[in-house]
N, C-alpha and C positions, 0 to 999 in steps of 0.2 A: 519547413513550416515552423514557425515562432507560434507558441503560446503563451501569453502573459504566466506571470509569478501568481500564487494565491495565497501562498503565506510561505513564510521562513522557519523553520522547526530546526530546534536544538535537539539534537541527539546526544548519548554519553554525559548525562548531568547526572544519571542515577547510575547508585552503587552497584543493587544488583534488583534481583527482581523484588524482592520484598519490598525494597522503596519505590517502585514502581506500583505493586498495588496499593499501597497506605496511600497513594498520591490519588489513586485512581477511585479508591474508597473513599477518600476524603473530597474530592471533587463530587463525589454523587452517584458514580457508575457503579453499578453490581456485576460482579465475574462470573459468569455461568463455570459449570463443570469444563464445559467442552471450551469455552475461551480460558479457564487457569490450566488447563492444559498444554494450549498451543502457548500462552505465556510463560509458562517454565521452561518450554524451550528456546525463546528469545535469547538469540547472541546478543550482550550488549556491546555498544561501542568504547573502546576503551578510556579514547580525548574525549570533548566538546568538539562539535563539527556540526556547520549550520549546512543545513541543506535548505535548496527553493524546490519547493513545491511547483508542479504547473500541471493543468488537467485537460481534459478531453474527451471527448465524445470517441465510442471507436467507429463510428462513421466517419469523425474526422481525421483518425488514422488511418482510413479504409485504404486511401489512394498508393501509401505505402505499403499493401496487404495486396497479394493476388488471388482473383478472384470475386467473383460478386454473391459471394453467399452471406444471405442475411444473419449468419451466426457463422461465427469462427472459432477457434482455436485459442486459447492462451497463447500458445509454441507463436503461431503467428502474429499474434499482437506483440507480444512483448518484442518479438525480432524487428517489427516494424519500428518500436519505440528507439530500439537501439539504432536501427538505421538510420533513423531520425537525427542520431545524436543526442538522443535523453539516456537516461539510466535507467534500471527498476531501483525503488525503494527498497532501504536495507531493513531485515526484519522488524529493526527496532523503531521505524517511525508506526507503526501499528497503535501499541499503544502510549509513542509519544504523539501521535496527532491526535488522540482523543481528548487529550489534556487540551490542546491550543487551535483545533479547529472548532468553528462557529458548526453549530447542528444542523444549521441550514447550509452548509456544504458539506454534501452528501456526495460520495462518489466509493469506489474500489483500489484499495494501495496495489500498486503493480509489485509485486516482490516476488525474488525468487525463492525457489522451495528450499529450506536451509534449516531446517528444523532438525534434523535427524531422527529423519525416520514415521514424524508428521508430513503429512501430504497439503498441507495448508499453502496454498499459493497465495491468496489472497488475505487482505483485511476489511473486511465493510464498514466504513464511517457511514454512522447512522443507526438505527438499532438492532442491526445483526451480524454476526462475524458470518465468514463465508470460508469452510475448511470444503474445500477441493482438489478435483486432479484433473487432468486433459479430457476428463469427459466431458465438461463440462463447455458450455460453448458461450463464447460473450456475442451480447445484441450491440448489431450496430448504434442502438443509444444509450449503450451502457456506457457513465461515464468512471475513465481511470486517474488515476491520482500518481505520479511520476517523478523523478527529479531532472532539475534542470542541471547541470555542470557548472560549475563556476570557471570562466576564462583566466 
């Protein structure tokens, strides 16, 4: 299944995190305790590397997902994604798509847990961050936020 592109995000432009928050204070956004947390442990990327964006409903991932329960699993989303042929999002599109996404695209960065030691799977664009672990169960209209591969 093909999902359109929603935007292109440059990852690796910032030094380290610091220039990440001036960017992100400067833009407008306040860092709660519990988000400059999960952002000090952001690996950043070392090049410039554009990644595509492309999103989804996980009802519309369902059909790659077995089972008909109306709440699943991350484990199974994200495998679904991967079957798909998309990727998850590397920790640092978190807060590089707050910089370059529109407020009115709201969705959940699919990423893997890579923190160390943070259980933070997710990122929420929109006005809340979302630090979880597999107990957590995603609604078939929860929408996820992914990358597409470049051929």
């Amino acid at each position: 299944m093909n999902f359109p592109i929603i935007k292109t995000v440059t990852i690796g432009g910032f030094k380290d995190i610091l220039d990440y928050r001036k960017a992100l204070f400067n833009s407008g956004f306040r860092i709660s305790l519990e988000a400059d947390r999960i952002l000090k442990k952001v690996k950043l990327v070392k090049k410039k590397t554009e990644l595509d964006l492309v999103s989804a409903t996980v009802g519309e991932l369902s059909f790659a997902i077995h089972g008909s329960s109306r709440e699943l699993f991350p484990s199974y989303v994200f495998s679904a994604i991967r079957n798909l042929g998309y990727k998850l999002c590397p920790a640092e599109i978190g807060p590089a798509s707050r910089l370059v996404l529109p407020e009115s695209l709201f969705g959940t960065i699919a990423s893997k847990p890579n923190f160390d030691g943070c259980n933070a799977w997710l990122f929420y664009i929109g006005y809340h961050s979302l630090d979880t672990t597999e107990c957590i169960l995603f609604l078939r209209e929860e929408r996820l936020i992914f990358v597409q591969p470049r051929k």
